[in-house]
C-alpha positions, 0 to 999 in steps of 0.5 A, a space after each residue: 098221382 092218379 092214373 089217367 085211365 082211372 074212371 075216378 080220374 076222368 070224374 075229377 077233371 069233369 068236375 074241373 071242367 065245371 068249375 071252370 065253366 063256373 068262374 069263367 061265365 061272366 068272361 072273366 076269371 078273378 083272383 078271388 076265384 081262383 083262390 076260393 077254388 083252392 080253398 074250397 077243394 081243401 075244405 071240403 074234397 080232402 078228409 079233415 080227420 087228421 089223416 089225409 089220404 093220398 088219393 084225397 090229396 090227388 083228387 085235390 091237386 087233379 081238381 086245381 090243375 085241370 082248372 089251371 090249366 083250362 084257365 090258361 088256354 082260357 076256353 069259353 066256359 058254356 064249352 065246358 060245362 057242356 061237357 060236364 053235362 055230357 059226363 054227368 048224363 052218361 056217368 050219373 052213379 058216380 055222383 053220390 049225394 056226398 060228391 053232389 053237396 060238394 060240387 054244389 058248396 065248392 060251385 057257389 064258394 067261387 061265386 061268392 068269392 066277389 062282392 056279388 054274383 052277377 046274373 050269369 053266375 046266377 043262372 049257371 048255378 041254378 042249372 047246376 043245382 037243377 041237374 043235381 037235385 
């Protein structure tokens, strides 16, 4: 498991936090979300070259517990994304255009995982899109 000291440790649960803040702008988070999270971050945050490395794998399950355990307490999501904000200003190397693209892919799979996006997903992601572009 990570260590909770690692810097990449601390990106990950930013990254929780928005995707949290994401499934959970229209005050209500779905099945359907969650599961498109689960699915997104093993599509797309862990290596499909045959060898899954054991950091990847961390990173994977860092992502799905930060967001489980933020769904549980069940915390308003413009909290959170707030604090990804804050992380992403002061921590802005650590966004490489790779790691942007899946936080971007991954952010509009858990929007898209219901009939349709409502109006406040909508704008949340256009503020994503904003700060990563």
């Amino acid at each position: 498991m990570i260590k909770k000291e690692n810097p990449r440790c601390q990106l990950y649960d930013a990254i929780g936090k928005l995707f949290y803040a994401i499934a959970m702008v229209d005050k209500n988070v779905t099945i359907y979300e969650v599961e498109q999270l689960k699915k997104n971050v093993r599509r797309y945050w862990v290596s499909d070259n045959g060898i899954v490395e054991e950091l990847e794998i961390d990173v994977a399950n860092q992502i799905n517990m930060f967001y489980a355990c933020l769904h549980q307490e069940g915390k308003v999501a413009q909290i959170h994304f707030d604090e990804f904000l804050d992380y992403y200003r002061k921590h802005r190397k650590k966004f490489l255009p790779n790691i942007k693209q899946l936080i971007l892919k991954t952010a509009g799979g858990i929007t898209s995982s219901s009939t349709s996006r409502n109006k406040s997903e909508q704008l949340l992601l256009a503020k994503l899109w904003m700060l990563l572009n």
